[in-house]
LOKOLPA-365136 format. One record per residue (C-alpha): residue in one letter; x, y, z. Coordinates in steps of 0.05 Angstrom, whole numbers, always signed. Layout:
+------+--------+--------+--------+
! code !      u !      v !      w !
+------+--------+--------+--------+
!    A !      X !      Y !      Z !
...
+------+--------+--------+--------+
//
This chain:
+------+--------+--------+--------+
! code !      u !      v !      w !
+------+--------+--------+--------+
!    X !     +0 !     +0 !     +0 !
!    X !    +61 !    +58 !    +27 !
!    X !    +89 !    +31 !    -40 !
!    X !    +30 !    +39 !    -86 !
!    X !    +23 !   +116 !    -38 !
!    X !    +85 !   +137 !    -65 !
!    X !    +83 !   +119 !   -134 !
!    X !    +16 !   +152 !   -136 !
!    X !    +46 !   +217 !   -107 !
!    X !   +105 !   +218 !   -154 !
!    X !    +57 !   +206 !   -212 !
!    X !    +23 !   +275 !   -195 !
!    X !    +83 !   +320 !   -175 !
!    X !   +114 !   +294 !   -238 !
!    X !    +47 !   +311 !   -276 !
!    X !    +49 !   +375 !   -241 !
!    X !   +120 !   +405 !   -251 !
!    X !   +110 !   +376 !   -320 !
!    X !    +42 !   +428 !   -330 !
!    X !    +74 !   +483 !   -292 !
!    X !   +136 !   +476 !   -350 !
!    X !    +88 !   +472 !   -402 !
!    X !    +55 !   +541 !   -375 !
!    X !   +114 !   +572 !   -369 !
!    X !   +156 !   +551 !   -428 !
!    X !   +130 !   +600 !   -472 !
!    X !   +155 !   +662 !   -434 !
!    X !   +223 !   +623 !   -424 !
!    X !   +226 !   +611 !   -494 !
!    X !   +196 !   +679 !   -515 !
!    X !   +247 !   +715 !   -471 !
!    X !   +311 !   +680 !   -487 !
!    X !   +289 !   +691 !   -567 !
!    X !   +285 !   +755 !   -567 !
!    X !   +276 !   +793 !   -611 !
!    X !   +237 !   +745 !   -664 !
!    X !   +206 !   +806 !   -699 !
!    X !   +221 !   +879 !   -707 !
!    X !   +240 !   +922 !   -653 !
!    X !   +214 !   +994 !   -662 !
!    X !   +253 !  +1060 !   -638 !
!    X !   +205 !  +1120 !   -624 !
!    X !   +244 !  +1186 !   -631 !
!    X !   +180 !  +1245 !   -600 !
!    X !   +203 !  +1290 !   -656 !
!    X !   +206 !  +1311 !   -737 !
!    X !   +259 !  +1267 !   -773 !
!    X !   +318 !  +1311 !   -792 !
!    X !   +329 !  +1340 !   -715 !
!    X !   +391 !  +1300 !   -673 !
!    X !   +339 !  +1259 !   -641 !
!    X !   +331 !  +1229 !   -699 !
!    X !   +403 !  +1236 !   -730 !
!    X !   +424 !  +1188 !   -669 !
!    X !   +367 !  +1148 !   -675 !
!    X !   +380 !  +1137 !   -744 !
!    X !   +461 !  +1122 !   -717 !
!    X !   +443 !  +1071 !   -677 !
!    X !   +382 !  +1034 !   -706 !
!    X !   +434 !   +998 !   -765 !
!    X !   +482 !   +978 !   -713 !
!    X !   +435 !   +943 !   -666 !
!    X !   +391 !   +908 !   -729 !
!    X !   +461 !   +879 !   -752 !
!    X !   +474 !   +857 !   -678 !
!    X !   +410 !   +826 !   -661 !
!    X !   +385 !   +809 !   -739 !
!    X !   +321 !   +833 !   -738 !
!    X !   +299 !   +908 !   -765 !
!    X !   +301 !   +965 !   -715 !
!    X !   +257 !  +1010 !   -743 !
!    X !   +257 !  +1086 !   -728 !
!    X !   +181 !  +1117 !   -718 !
!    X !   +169 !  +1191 !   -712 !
!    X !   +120 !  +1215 !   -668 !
!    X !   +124 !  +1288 !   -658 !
!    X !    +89 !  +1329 !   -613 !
!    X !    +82 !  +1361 !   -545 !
!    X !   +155 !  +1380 !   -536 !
!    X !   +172 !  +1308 !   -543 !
!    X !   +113 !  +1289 !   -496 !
!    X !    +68 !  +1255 !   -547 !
!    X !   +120 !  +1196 !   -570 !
!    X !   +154 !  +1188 !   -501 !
!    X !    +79 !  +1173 !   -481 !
!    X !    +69 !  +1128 !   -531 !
!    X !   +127 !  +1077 !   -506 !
!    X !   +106 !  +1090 !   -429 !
!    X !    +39 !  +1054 !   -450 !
!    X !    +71 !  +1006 !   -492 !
!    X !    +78 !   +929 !   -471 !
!    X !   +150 !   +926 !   -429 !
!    X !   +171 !   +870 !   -481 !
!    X !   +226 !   +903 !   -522 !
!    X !   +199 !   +918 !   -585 !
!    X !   +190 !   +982 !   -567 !
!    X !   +244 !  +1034 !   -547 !
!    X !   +239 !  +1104 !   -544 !
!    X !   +299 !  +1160 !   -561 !
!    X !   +301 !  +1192 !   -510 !
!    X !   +324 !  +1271 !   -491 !
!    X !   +340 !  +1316 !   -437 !
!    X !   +270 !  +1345 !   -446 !
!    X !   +224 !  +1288 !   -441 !
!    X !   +261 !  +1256 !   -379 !
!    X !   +301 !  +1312 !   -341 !
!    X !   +253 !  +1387 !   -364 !
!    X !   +189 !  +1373 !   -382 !
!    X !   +169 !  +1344 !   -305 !
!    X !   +183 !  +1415 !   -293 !
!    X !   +162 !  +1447 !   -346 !
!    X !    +93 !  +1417 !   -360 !
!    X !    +35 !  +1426 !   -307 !
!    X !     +9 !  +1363 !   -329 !
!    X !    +56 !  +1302 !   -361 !
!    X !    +11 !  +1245 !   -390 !
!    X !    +76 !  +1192 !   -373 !
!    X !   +124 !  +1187 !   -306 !
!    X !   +199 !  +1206 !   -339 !
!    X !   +219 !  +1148 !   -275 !
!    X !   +169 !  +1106 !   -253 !
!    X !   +139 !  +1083 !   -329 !
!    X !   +204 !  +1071 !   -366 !
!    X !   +270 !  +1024 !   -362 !
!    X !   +330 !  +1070 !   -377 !
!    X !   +370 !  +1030 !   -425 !
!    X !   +436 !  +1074 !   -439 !
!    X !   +458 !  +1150 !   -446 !
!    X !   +471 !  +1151 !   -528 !
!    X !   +503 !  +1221 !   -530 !
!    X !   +515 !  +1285 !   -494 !
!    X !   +507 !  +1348 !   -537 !
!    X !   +523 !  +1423 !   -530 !
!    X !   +466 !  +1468 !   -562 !
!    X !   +490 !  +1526 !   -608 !
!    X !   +462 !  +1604 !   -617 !
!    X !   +452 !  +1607 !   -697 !
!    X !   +413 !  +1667 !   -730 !
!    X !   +394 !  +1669 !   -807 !
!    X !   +458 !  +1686 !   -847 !
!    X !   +427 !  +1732 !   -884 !
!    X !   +382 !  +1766 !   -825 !
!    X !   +449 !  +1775 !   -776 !
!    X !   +481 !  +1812 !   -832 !
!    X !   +425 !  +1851 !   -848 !
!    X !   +419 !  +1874 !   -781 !
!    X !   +489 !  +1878 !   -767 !
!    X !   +497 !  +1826 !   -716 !
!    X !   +560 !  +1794 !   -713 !
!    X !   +557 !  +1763 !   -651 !
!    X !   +524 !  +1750 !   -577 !
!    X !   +533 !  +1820 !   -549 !
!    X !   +508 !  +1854 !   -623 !
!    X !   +452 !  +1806 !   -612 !
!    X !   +430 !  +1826 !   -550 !
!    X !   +437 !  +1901 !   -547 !
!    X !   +396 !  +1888 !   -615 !
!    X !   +344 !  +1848 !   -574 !
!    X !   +343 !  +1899 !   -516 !
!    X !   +330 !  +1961 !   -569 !
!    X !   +283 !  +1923 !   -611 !
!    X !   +246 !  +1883 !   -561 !
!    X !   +199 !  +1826 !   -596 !
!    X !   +209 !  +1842 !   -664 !
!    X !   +261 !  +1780 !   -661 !
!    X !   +228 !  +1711 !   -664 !
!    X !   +252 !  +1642 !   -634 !
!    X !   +244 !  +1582 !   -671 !
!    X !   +248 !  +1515 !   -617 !
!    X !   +239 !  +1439 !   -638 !
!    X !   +177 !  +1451 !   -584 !
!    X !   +153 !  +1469 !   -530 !
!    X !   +200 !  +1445 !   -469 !
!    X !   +248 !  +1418 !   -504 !
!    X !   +321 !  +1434 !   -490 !
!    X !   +325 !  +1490 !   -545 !
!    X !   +266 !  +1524 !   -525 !
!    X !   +286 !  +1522 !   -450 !
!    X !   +357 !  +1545 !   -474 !
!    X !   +336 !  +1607 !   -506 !
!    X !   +281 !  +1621 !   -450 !
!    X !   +343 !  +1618 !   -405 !
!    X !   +382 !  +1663 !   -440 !
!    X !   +321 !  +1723 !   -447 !
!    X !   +317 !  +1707 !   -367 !
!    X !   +393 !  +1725 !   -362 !
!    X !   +402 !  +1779 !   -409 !
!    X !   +331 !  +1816 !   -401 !
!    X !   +311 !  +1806 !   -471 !
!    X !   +245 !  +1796 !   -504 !
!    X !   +236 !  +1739 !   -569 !
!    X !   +169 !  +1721 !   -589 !
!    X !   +179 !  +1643 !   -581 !
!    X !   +169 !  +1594 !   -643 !
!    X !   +145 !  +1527 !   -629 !
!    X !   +161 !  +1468 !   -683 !
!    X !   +148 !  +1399 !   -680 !
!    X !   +219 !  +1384 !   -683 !
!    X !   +296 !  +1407 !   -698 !
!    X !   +289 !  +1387 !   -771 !
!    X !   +226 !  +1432 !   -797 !
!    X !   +250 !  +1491 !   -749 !
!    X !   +308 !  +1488 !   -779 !
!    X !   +278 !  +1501 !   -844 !
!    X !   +242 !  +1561 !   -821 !
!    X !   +307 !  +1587 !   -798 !
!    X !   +342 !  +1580 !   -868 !
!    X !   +285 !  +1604 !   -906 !
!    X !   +284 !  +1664 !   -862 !
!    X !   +216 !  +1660 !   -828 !
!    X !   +257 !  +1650 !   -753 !
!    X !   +308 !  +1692 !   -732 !
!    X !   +349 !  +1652 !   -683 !
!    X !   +348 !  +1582 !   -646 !
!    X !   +397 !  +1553 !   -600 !
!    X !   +395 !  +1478 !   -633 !
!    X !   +428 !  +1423 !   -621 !
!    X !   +495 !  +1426 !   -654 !
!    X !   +488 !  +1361 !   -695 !
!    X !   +420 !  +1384 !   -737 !
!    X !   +458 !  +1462 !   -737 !
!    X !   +533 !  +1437 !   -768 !
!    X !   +518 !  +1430 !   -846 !
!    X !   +474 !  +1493 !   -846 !
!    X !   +526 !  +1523 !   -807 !
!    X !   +583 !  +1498 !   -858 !
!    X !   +537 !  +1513 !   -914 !
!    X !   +534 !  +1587 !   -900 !
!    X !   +466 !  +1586 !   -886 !
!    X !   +460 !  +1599 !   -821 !
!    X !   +513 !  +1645 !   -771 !
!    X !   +541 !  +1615 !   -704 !
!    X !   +551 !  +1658 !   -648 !
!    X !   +558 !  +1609 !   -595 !
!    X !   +548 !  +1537 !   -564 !
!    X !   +513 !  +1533 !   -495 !
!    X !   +555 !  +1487 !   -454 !
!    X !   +605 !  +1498 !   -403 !
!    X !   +670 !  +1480 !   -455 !
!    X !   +676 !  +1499 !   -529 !
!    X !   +660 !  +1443 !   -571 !
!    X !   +723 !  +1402 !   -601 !
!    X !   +672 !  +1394 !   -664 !
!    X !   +681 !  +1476 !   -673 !
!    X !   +739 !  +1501 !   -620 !
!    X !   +734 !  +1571 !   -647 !
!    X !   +666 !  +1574 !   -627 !
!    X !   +672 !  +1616 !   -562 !
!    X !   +617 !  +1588 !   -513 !
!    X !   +551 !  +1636 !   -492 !
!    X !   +586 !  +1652 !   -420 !
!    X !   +644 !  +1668 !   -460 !
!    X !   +624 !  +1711 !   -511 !
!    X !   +556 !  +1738 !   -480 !
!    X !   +592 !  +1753 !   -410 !
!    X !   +537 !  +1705 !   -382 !
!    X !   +573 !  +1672 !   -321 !
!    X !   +543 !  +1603 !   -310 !
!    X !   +508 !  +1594 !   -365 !
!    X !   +496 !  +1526 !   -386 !
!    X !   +443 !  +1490 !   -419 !
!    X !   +461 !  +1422 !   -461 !
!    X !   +424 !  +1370 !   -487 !
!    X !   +435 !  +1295 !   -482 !
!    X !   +389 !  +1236 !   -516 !
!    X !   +385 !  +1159 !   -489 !
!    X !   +345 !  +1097 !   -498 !
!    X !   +291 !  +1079 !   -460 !
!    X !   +244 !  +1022 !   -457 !
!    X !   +173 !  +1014 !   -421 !
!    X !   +181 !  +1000 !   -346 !
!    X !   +169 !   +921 !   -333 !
!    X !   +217 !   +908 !   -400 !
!    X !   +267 !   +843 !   -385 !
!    X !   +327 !   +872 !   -352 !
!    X !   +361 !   +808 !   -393 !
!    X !   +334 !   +847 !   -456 !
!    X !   +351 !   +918 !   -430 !
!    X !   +422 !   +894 !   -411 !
!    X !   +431 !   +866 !   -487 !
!    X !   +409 !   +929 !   -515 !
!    X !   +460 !   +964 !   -476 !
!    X !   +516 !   +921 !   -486 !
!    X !   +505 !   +923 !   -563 !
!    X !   +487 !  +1010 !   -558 !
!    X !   +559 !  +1014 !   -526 !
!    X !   +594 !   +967 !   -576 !
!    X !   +568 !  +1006 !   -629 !
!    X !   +587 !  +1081 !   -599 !
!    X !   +658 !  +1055 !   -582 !
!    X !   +667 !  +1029 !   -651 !
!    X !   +708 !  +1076 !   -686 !
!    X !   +671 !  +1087 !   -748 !
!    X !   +609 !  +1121 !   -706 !
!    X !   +648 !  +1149 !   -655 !
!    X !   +690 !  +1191 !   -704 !
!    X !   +626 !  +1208 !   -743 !
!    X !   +582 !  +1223 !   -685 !
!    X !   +640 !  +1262 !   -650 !
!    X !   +647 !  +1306 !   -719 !
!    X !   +576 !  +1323 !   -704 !
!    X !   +594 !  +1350 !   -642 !
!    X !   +557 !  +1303 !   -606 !
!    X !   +599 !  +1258 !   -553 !
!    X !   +580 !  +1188 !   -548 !
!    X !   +568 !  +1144 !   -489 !
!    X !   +544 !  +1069 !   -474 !
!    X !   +538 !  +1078 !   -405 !
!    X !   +501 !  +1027 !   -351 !
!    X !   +429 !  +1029 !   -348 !
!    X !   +438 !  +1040 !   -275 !
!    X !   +484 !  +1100 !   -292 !
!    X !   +424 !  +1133 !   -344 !
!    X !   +380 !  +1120 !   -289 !
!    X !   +413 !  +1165 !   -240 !
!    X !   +436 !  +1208 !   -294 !
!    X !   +362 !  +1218 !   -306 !
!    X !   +345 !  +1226 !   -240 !
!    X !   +401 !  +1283 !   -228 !
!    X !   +372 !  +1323 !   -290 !
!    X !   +304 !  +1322 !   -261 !
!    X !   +327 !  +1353 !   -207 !
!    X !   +378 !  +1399 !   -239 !
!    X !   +321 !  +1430 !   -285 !
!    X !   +269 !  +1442 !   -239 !
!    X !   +301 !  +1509 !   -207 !
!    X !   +328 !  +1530 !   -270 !
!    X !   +250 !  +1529 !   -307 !
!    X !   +222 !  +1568 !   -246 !
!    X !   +291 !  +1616 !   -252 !
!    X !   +268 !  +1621 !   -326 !
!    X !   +189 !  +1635 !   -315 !
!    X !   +172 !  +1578 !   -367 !
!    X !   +111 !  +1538 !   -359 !
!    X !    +69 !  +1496 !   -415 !
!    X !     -3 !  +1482 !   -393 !
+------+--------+--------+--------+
//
């Protein structure tokens, strides 16, 4: 009888585990095959705008590494708000990522009286992709009309002539808008501000003269820059840029002490995401910026590429949040 007992018990914890595997092999499976389709990127803003010129960096790379497509989708709107939504409500299941930038996870918590997504609690920082100093550009045509040659001509212009300049951003709360809205705080100056739904079709307005100035991203800026289209007065970060060393910086050449306002852009998945899928993103983000090919390229850009730890974005992220939030009350900008 104990015999026939424990035979009989076996039978049914062996039936059992064997059920419980059969439940559960499909997320095993699922998880260590990943990805089996494509993966897509989300970059909040226009294509042509760095946003999407590191998106577009990076997507190749990572499709070679993992073969499947990683597929860049453009969802402008809301300073960045309406895409970095979209991936906070997405599954947590890696296929899909978000691009994102020092306005959607470190300004617009600040900035925005009411954010439709948590910059920390709904995402999964991934990795920092690149750091990036902003730069002061006017219309090449408009400066010289006007006879500004550089950031003190511009703002004794500004101060005699006050909003009859205009200020072209990628939208409202990004890092170019809050740049410039930090540089009328500190100098006393008036622009009539520009909203665009991202770096690429503001920067048209600004070459076909319809915006007067824009502190972009120095990526999206360079070949209008090169091109003659456009006249650089300054970048915005705390060191000249080795992409332009001439360029003197805004504290420099403005007499603005402490002024500072850079952008950076990361990846970021939907909170819940595998950190076994996270950390292979990461590790194959990093490989890619450290190969030479991308870092030279990115780096003639101006932008300066990084790989870091997802626990190193994280608190990167978190520092920004709280490093923005006195400077957009300093500033007086607010988005309803």
């Amino acid at each position: 009888m104990a015999s026939g007992f424990t035979q009989s018990r076996r039978t049914v914890v062996a039936r059992c585990v064997a059920s419980v595997f059969v439940l559960l092999a499909p997320t095993v499976f699922a998880q260590s095959a990943w990805p089996s389709k494509p993966v897509k990127i989300v970059v909040p803003f226009a294509p042509g705008g760095t946003t999407d010129i590191l998106a577009r960096a990076v997507a190749p790379e990572l499709s070679r590494a993992f073969g499947q497509p990683f597929i860049v989708d453009n969802r402008a709107g809301g300073g960045g708000n309406v895409g970095a939504d979209i991936v906070a409500k997405s599954p947590g299941d890696g296929y899909t990522l978000l691009m994102g930038t020092v306005g959607t996870h470190g300004i617009n918590k600040s900035l925005y009286s009411k954010l439709p997504y948590d910059p920390q609690k709904d995402f999964a920082p991934i990795t920092l992709v690149a750091g990036v100093p902003n730069v002061m550009v006017m219309n090449a045509e408009r400066a010289k009309s006007l006879g500004i040659n550089n950031v003190l001509d511009f703002i004794k212009y500004a101060k005699a002539h006050p909003g009859q300049l205009n200020m072209a951003s990628s939208g409202n709360g990004t890092s170019i808008h809050l740049a410039g809205e930090l540089f009328k705080s500190m100098t006393g100056t008036f622009m009539t501000h520009i909203p665009y739904g991202g770096s690429g079709p503001a920067m048209m307005g600004m070459v076909s003269g319809s915006v007067d100035v824009m502190f972009d991203n120095l990526p999206s800026a360079m070949p209008q820059i090169k091109g003659g289209k456009l006249k650089a007065f300054a970048v915005t970060s705390a060191q000249r840029s080795t992409a332009m060393p001439d360029l003197p910086t805004i504290e420099e050449a403005g007499k603005l002490k402490g002024f500072e306002a850079s952008s950076w852009f990361g990846l970021l998945a939907p909170a819940g995401t595998p950190a076994d899928i996270v950390l292979r993103i990461q590790q194959e983000t990093a490989k890619a910026l450290n190969s030479p090919a991308i870092k030279e390229k990115l780096l003639a850009q101006g932008a300066i590429p990084s790989g870091n730890t997802p626990q190193e974005f994280t608190r990167l992220i978190d520092s920004e949040i709280k490093k923005w939030a006195p400077v957009v009350k300093a500033s007086g900008a607010k988005v309803d």
